[in-house]
C-alpha positions in Angstrom: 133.0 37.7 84.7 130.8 37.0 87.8 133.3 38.8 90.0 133.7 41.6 88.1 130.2 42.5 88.3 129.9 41.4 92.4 132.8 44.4 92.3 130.8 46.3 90.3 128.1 45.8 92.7 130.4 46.4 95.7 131.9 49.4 94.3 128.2 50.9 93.9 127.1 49.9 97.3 130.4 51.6 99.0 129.4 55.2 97.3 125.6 54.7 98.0 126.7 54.0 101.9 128.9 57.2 101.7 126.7 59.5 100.0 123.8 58.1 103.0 126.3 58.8 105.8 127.4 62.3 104.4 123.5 63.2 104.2 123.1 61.8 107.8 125.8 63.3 109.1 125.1 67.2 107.9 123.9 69.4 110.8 120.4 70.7 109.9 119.9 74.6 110.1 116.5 76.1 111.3 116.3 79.6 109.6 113.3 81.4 111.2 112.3 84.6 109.8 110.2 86.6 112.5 106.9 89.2 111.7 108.4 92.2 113.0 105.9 95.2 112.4 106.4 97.1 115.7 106.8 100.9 115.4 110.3 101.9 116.6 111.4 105.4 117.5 115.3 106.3 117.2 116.3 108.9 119.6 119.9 110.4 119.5 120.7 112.5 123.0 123.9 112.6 124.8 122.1 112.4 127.8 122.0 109.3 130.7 119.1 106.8 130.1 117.1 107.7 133.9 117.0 111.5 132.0 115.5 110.1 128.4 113.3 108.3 130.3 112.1 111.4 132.6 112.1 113.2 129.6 109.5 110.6 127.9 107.8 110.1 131.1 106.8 114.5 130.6 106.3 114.7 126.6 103.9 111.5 126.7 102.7 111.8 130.0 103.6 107.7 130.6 105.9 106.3 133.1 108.6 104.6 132.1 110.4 102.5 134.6 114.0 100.7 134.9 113.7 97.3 134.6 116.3 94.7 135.6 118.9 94.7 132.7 117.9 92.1 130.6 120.5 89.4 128.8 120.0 88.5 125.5 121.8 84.9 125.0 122.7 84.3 121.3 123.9 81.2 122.0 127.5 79.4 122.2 128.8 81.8 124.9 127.5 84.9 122.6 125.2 87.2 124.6 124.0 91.1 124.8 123.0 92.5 128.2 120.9 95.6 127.5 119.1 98.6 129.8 115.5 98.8 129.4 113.0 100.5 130.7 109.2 99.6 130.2 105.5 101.8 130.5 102.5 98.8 130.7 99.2 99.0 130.6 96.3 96.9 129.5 96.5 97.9 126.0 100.2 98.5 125.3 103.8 98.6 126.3 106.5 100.8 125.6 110.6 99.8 126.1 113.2 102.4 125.8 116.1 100.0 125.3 119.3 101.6 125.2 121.1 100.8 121.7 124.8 100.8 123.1 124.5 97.1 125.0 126.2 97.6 128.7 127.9 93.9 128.0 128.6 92.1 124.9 130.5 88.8 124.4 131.5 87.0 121.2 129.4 89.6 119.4 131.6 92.0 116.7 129.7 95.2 117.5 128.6 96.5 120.9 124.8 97.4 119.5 121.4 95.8 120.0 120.8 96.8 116.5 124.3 97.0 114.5 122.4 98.8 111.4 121.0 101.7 113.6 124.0 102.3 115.5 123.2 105.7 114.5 120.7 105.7 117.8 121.4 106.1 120.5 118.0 104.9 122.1 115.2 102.7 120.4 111.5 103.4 121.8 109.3 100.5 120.9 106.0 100.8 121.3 103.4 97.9 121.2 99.7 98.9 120.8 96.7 96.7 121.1 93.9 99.4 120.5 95.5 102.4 123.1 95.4 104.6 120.2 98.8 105.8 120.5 100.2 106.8 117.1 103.8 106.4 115.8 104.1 109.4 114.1 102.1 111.4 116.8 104.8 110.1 119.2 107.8 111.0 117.2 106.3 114.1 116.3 105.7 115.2 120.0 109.3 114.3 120.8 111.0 116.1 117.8 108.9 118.8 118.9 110.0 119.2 122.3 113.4 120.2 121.8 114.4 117.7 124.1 116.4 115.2 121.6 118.7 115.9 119.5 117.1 113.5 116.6 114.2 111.9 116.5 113.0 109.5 113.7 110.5 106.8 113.5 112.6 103.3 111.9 111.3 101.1 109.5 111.3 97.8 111.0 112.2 96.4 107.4 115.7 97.2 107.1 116.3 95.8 110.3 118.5 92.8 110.0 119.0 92.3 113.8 115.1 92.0 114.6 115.7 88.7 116.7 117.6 90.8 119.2 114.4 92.9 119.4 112.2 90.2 120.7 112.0 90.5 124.3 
């Protein structure tokens, strides 16, 4: 009877050491969620991104520049390389980033932002007290005649927003 319960004992201690080394051995996921409340203009045109930007540089009187195509790495050999260009000042920065990435690898769609693949340009426009105003923006650029759509994007149905983040 004593050695039938020092099996008993055994027995217990062998699943306890297995259910321990399955825990330790599970990878841990970080899940970060990201405050993303940046107002986005969507811009369809057919036309090259050096003309949307000359066209942006006129309507808002900025001027945009091209910037060194910028890589976004996604990790295990996944990665985006996108044109951007950026307007900077004290108080605020826009990027037109072209939607359509000029590289992709181990990514299944060729877009910065699958959901909006609609766009064929995202302006983003980051303002610290410039008093530059979303819908004045895409107003002034649907009004121009110079696009042919314009919409201001609700940065909530973006899934992607991660890939925004530069």
């Amino acid at each position: 009877m004593y050695k039938k319960y020092s099996i008993e004992v055994k027995q217990h201690n062998n699943f306890f050491y297995q259910h321990i080394k399955a825990v330790i051995m599970a990878q841990l996921k970080l899940d970060i969620s990201y405050e993303f409340d940046l107002p986005i203009v969507g811009i369809v045109s057919s036309d090259r991104e050096y003309k949307v930007a000359f066209e942006l540089n006129r309507i808002l009187d900025i001027s945009l520049e091209k910037k060194e195509n910028h890589t976004i790495d996604l990790s295990r050999n996944r990665f985006l390389k996108i044109s951007i260009f950026i307007y900077q000042t004290e108080y605020c920065i826009f990027r037109l980033v072209k939607n359509k990435c000029i590289d992709h690898q181990g990514v299944k769609s060729p877009f910065l932002t699958p959901e909006l693949k609609q766009y064929d340009y995202l302006l983003l426009i980051e303002d610290d007290g410039a008093g530059w105003d979303e819908n004045a923006v895409s107003q002034s650029l649907k009004h121009s005649g110079a696009f042919e759509l314009v919409s201001l994007i609700d940065s909530s149905v973006i899934k992607s927003k991660e890939n925004l983040l530069f």
